[in-house]
C-alpha positions in Angstrom: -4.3 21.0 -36.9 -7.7 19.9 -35.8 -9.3 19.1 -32.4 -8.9 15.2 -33.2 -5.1 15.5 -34.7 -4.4 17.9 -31.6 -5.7 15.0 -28.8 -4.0 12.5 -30.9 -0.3 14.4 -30.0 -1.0 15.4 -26.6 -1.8 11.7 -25.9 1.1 10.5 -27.8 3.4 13.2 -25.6 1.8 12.9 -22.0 4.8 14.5 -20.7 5.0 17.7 -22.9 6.0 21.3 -21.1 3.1 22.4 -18.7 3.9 25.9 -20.6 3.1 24.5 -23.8 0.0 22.4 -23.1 -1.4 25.7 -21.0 -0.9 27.9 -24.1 -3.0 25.5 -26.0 -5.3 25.4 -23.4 -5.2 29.0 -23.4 -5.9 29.1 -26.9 -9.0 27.5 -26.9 -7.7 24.7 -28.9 -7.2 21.8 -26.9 -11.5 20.4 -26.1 -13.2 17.2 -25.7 -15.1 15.5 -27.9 -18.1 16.4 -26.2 -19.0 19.9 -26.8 -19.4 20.5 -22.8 -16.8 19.0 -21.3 -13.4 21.0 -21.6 -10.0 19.1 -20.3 -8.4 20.6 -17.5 -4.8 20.8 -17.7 -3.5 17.7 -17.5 -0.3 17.8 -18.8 1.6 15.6 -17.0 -1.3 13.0 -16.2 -0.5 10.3 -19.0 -1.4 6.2 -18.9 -0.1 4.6 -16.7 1.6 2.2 -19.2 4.2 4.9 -20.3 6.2 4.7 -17.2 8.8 2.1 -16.3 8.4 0.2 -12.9 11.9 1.5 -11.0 14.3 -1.5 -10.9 16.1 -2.8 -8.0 19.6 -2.5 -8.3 22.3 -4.8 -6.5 19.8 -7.5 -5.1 19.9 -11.0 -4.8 17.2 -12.5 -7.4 18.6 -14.7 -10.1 15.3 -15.4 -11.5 12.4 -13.0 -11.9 9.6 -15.2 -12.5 10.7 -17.5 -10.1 10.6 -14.6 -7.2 7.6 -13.2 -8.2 6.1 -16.7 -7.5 8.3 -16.5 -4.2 6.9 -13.3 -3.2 3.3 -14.1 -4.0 3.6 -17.4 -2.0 4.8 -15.2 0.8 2.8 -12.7 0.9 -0.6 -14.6 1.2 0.3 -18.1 3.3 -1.3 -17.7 6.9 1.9 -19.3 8.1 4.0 -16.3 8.0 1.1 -14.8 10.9 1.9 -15.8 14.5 -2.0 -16.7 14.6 -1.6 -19.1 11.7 -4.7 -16.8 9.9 -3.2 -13.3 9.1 -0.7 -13.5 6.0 0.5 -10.4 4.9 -2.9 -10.1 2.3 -5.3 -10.6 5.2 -5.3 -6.5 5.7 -5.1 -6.0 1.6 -7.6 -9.0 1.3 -10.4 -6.7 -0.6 -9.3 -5.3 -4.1 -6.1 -4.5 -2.2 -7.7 -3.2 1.1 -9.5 -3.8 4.6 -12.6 -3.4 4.5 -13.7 -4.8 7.6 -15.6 -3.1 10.4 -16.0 -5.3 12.9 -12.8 -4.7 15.6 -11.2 -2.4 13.4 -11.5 0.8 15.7 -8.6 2.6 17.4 -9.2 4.8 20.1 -6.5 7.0 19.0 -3.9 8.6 21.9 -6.3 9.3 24.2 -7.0 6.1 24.7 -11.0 6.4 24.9 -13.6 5.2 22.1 -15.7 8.7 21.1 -16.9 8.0 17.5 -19.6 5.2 18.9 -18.2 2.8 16.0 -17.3 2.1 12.9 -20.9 2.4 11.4 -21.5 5.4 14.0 -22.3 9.3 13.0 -19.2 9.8 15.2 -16.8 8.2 12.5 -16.9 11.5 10.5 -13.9 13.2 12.6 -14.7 16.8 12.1 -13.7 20.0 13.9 -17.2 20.0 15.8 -15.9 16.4 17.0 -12.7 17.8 18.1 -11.8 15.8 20.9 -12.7 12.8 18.8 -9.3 11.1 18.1 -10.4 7.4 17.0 -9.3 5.9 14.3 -10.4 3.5 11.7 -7.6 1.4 11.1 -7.0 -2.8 10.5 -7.5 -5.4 13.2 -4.3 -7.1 14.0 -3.8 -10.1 16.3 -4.8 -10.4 19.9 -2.7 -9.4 23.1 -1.5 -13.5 23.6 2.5 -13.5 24.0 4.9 -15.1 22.0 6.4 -17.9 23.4 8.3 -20.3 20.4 7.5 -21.6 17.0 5.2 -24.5 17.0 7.7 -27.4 16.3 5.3 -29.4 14.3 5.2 -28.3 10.8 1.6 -28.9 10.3 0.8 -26.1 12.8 0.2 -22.5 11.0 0.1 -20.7 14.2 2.9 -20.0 17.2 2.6 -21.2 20.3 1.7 -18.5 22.4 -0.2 -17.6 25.8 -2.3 -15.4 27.7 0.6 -14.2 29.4 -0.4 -11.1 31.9 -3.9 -10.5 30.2 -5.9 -13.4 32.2 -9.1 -11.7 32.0 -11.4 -11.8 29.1 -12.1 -9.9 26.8 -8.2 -8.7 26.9 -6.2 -11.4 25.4 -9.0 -12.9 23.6 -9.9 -10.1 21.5 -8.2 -8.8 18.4 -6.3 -5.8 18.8 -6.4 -3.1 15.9 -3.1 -1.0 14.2 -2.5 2.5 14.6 -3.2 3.9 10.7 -5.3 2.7 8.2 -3.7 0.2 5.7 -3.3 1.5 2.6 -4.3 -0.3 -0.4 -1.9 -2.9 -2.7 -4.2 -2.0 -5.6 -2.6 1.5 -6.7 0.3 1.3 -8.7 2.4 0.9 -5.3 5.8 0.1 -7.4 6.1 3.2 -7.6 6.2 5.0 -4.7 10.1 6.5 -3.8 9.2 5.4 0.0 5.9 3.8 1.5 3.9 3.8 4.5 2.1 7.0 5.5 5.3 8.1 7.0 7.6 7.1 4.5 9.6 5.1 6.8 9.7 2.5 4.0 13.1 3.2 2.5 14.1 3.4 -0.9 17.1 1.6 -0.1 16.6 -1.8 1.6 18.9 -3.1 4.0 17.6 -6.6 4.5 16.6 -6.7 8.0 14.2 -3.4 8.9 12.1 -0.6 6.6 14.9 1.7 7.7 17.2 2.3 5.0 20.9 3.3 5.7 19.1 5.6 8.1 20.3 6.3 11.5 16.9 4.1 12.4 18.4 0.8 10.7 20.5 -0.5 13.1 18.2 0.1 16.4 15.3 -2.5 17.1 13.5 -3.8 19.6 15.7 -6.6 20.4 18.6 -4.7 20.5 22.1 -3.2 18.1 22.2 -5.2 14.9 25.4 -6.1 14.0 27.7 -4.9 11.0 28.3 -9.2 10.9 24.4 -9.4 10.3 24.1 -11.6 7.2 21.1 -10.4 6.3 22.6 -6.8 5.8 22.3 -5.7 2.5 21.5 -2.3 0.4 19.2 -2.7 -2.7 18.3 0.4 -4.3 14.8 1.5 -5.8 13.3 -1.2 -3.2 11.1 0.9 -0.9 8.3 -2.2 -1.1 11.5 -4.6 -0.1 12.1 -2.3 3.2 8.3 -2.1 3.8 7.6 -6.0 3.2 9.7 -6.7 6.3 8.2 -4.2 8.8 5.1 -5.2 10.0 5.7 -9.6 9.9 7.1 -9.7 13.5 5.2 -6.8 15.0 2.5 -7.2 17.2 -0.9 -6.3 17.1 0.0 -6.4 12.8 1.3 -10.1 12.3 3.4 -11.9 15.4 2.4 -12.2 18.8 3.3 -9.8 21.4 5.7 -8.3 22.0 6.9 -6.9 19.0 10.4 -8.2 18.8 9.8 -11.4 20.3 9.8 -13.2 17.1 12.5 -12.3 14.8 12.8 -13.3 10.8 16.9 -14.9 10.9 18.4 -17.9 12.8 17.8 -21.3 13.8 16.3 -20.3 17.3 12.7 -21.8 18.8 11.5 -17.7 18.0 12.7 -17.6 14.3 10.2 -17.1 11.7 13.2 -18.5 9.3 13.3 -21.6 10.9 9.2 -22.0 10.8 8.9 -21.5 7.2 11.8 -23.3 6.2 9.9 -26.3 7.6 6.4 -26.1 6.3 5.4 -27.0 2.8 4.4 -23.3 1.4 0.5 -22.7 1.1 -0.2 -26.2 3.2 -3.1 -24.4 4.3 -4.8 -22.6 1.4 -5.7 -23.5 -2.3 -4.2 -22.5 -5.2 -6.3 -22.2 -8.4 -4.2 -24.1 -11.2 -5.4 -20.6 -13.6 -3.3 -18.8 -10.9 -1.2 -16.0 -12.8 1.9 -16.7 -10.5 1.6 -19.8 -9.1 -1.1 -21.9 -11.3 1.9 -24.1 -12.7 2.7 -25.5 -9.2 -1.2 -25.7 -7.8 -1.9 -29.0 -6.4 -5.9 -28.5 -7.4 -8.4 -29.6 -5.9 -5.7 -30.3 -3.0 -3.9 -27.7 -1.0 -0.6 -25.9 -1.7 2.0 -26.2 -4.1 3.4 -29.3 -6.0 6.7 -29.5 -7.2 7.5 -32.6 -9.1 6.2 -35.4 -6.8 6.1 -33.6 -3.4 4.7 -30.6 -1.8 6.9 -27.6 -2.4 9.4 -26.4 0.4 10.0 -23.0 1.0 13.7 -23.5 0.8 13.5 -24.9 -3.2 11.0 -22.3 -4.4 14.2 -20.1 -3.1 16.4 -21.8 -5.1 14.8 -21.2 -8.1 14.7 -17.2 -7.3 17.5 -16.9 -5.9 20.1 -19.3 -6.4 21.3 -22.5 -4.2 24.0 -20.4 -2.2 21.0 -18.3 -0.7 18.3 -21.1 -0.7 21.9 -23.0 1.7 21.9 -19.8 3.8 18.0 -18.9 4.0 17.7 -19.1 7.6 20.8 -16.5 7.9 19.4 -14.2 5.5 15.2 -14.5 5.4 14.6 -11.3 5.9 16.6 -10.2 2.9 14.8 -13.0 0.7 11.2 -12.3 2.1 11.4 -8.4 0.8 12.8 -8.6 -2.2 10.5 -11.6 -2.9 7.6 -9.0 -1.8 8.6 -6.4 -4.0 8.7 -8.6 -7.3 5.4 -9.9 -6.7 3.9 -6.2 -5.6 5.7 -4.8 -8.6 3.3 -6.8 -10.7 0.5 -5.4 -9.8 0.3 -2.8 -12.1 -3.3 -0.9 -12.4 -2.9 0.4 -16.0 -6.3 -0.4 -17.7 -8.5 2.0 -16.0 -10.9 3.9 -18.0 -8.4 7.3 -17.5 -5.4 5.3 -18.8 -7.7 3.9 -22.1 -9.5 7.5 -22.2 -5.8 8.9 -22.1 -4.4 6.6 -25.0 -6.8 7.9 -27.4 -10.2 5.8 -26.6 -12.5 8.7 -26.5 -15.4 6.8 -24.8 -13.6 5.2 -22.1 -14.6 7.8 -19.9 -18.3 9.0 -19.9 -19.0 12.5 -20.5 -19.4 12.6 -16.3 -16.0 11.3 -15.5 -14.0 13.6 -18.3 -15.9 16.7 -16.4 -14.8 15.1 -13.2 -11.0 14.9 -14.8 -11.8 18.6 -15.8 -12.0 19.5 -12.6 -9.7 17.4 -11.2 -6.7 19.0 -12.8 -8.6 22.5 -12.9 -10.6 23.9 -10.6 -9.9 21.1 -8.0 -6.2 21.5 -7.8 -6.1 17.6 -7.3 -3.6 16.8 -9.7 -0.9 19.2 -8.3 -0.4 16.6 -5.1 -1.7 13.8 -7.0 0.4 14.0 -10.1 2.0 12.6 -13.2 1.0 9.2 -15.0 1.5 7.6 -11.1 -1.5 10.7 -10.1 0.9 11.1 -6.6 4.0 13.6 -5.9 5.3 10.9 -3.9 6.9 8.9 -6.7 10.0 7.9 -7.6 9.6 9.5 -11.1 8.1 12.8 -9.8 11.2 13.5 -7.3 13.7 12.7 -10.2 12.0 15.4 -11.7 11.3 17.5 -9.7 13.7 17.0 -6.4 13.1 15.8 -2.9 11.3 19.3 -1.6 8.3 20.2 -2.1 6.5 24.1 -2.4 5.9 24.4 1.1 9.3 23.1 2.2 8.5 20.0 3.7 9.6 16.1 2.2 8.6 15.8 -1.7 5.2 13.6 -1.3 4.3 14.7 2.3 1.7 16.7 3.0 -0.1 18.3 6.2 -3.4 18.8 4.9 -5.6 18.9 8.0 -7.0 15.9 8.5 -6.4 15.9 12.3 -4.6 18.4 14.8 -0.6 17.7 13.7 0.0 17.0 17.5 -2.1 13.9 17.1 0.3 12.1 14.5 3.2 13.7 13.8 3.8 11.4 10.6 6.6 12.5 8.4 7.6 14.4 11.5 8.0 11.7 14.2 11.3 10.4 15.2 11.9 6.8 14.3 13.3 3.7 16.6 16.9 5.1 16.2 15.7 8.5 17.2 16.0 10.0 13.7 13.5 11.8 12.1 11.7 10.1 9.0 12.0 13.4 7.4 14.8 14.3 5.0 14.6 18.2 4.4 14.3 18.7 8.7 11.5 21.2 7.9 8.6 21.8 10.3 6.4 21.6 7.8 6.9 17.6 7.7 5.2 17.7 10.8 1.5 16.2 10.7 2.6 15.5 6.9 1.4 12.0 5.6 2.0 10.6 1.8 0.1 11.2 -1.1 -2.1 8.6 -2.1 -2.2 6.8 -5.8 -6.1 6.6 -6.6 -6.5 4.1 -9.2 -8.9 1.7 -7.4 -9.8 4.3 -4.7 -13.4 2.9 -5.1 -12.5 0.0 -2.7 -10.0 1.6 -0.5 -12.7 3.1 1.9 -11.9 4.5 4.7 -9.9 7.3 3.7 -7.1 9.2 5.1 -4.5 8.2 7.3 -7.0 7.5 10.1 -9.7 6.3 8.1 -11.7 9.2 9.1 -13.8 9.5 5.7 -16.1 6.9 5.2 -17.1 7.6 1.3 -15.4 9.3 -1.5 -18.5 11.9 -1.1 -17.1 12.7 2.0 -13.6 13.5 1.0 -14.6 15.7 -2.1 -16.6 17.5 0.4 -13.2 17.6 3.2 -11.3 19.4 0.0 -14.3 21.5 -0.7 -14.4 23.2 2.5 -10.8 23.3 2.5 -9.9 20.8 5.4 -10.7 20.3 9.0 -8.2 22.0 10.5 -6.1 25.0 10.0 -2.6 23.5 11.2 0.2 25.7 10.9 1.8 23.3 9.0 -0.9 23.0 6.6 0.2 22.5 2.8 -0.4 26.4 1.0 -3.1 24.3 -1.7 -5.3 23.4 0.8 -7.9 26.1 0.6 -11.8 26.1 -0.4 -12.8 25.2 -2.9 -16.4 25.6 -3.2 -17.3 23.2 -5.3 -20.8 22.9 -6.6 -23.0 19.5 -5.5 -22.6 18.9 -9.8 -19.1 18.9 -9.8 -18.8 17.0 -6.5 -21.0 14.2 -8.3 -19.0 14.8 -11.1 -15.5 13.9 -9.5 -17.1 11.5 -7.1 -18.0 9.8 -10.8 -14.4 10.0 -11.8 -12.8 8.9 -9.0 -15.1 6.4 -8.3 -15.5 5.1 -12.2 -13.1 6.0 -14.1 -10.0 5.2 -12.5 -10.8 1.5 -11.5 -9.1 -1.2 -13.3 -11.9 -4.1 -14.0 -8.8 -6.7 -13.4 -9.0 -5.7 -9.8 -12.9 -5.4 -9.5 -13.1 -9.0 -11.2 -9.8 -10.1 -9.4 -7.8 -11.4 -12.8 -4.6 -11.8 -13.8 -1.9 -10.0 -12.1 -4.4 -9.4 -9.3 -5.6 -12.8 -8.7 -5.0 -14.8 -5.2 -5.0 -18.3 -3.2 -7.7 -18.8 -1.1 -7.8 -17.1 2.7 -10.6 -16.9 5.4 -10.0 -13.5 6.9 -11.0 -13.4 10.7 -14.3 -11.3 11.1 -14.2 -11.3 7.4 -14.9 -13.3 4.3 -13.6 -17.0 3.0 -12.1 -15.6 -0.1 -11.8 -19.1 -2.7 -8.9 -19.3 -4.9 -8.8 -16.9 -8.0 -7.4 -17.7 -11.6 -8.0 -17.1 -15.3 -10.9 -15.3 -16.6 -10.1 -12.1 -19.2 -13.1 -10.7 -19.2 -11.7 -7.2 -18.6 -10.6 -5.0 -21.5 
């Protein structure tokens, strides 16, 4: 068999035996194209297109299409943010990410600024920084208080007040989240759980990102009843549970305090009861080219059209999920708004990077750079042994089906503690939830400090890195892994050690990273990944996206 027939098959069977592939390897068989460049092994990293987006099973939707337009309406309308600015894409609003600076620090537990800002040497968190807990995270809304819905339905924002924080710059300010937001942009679908904790449950429940946990039925506003009508259990619907977390918590998307607004009911404090009276998108434009919602775009107007009138929230749930649930929406919104979430998010598929071509057999997808970067990657790097499979992430759905729900060091399949800050800090995977259970499923202490691994298609825009944004460039995370962390927890995963790597083969990955695991649909903002218009506070006026297939 020669070189060319021999990449032909391993591309064909992206999933062949490790054992196999590394005798090839082993061989001296198996070698690029270019005479320089040999390929790491890389056995289980296949496109992205081979692997089937986990379906929910036992939800409510009746009509795909019609919830993916549901979910998309949702998930970027400024109504659903007590401010009447933040929808839930304000904080994914570039390529999937936030990449604003301005109000974006976190002082961290201590409570004190020590980094200087964003743009500040102090930002790079290292060991010689060590009392340097800030965290680059996303700006949220500011410290007003909840006080009702606005009851005119041509208001986007709540009616809310200074409450105790009369002095400026207090309540006027934005406030900023706790972690960094990770990006939409990555293949999210398919992710067993989500968040950097995990909280995000593969089973949804229709009210909270708990799960059938012993977290579900605690929240801030008190027991939630068995009676609940929003109570449900969808399987394989991690991005259901984490679609409803952070809408009514404050600083993320509701006034404070968290709790004050809820999702169900017909009270003055319902976000139910808001939507179902304000024409979806009232606010925003929708480009007719729209991948999801171009059909029902009242261009050059505002929002939606459907028929003769401006589209209701309550009809565009008919069509998704049936009258019987469009009748009882206000009972049961919560349930609606995250499986609505998860069929849009579950579009966004990043399958056309230059890796997924380059691994389907187009030997110049990736330039000689970025296959040396892949080389190392799966070789010398150890990359690809947390960031693995077709999804490059343990922390799939497909990768614990294979491979079970613990990991080599003990801990949570997907969860490591790789030193990015002292585990005390942020206990992650370890900390307790509402309920007072533990987000972790084995119980081991090695969940402590342990955050999830990461997708990296589109990692390019996704900066600041980490769990508390405390890398600034890719650079600076090849050169974290290089020198084998920042800090030596005891819980630290067993593959974090040095690597040395040479400044050519940092350039090298940076290059792949970087390059050749960017899908130009997401760059260029087309189809699937396409958007209404939104003005992001302390950010850009985004117009409304649509059409255009430039990209390969």
């Amino acid at each position: 068999m020669d070189t060319g027939n021999k990449l032909s098959w391993f591309r064909k069977h992206p999933f062949a035996s490790s054992a196999l592939v590394t005798a090839i390897f082993a061989a001296g068989l198996l070698l690029s194209t270019d005479a320089h460049v040999a390929i790491g092994d890389s056995s289980d990293i296949g496109p992205l297109s081979n692997v089937p987006v986990p379906t929910p099973i036992g939800g409510d939707i009746v009509d795909q299409a019609a919830a993916v337009r549901l979910g998309k309406a949702l998930f970027w309308d400024v109504q659903v943010g007590g401010d009447g600015q933040t929808s839930c894409g304000t904080c994914h609003f570039h390529q999937g990410a936030d990449n604003r600076t301005l109000n974006t620090l976190n002082p961290g537990p201590d409570g004190i600024f020590d980094s200087g800002g964003v743009t500040a040497a102090g930002q790079q968190f290292h060991p010689s920084n060590i009392v340097n807990d800030d965290r680059v995270t996303s700006q949220g809304l500011t410290g007003l208080v909840f006080v009702s819905i606005d009851p005119d339905p041509h208001n986007a924002a709540d009616i809310c007040g200074p409450g105790g924080l009369t002095a400026a710059p207090f309540f006027a300010n934005r406030r900023t989240t706790t972690r960094n937001a990770p990006t939409t942009t990555n293949g999210l679908a398919f992710f067993r759980q989500v968040f950097w904790d995990g909280r995000g449950n593969q089973i949804f429940n229709g009210v909270n990102p708990f799960g059938q946990t012993g977290n579900q039925t605690a929240t801030p506003g008190g027991v939630i009843p068995a009676t609940n009508a929003a109570l449900t259990a969808v399987q394989n619907a991690a991005l259901a549970s984490q679609a409803v977390g952070p809408v009514n918590r404050n600083p993320e998307m509701s006034c404070a305090p968290t709790g004050a607004r809820v999702f169900n009911g017909n009270g003055t404090n319902s976000l139910a009861r808001k939507m179902m009276a304000r024409p979806a998108l009232q606010h925003q434009f929708v480009h007719p080219q729209d991948s999801a919602l171009g059909g029902l775009s009242n261009w050059p107007g505002k929002g939606l059209k459907c028929g003769d009138h401006p589209c209701g929230y309550r009809e565009l749930i008919a069509a998704a999920f049936g009258q019987a649930m469009a009748d009882t929406a206000e009972a049961k919104f919560s349930r609606i708004f995250g499986q609505a979430a998860q069929a849009y998010e579950s579009t966004l598929i990043p399958d056309r990077t230059p890796l997924d071509r380059y691994l389907a057999g187009d030997r110049k997808a990736m330039t000689s750079s970025q296959q040396k970067g892949l080389n190392i990657f799966t070789g010398k790097g150890h990359c690809s042994k947390c960031h693995a499979g077709a999804e490059l992430t343990d922390a799939s759905a497909s990768f614990a089906a294979r491979n079970g729900l613990v990991n080599e060091d003990g801990g949570d399949q997907g969860f490591h503690n790789i030193g990015v800050r002292p585990t005390a800090e942020d206990l992650g995977r370890g900390a307790l939830g509402q309920g007072g259970v533990a987000f972790s499923e084995s119980g081991s202490p090695m969940d402590s400090g342990a955050f999830k691994t990461p997708a990296l298609r589109n990692v390019k825009f996704s900066a600041p890195y980490f769990h508390n944004g405390g890398k600034a460039t890719l650079a600076d995370v090849v050169d974290f892994y290089s020198r084998g962390g920042d800090f030596a927890n005891p819980e630290l995963a067993k593959r974090i050690q040095e690597r040395n790597f040479k400044s050519e083969e940092k350039a090298a990955l940076v290059d792949f990273l970087m390059n050749g695991l960017t899908d130009c649909r997401v760059e260029r903002e087309e189809a699937p990944f396409d958007h209404p218009s939104l003005t992001v506070p302390n950010g850009p006026d985004l117009p409304a996206t649509g059409g255009g297939h430039s990209c390969k």
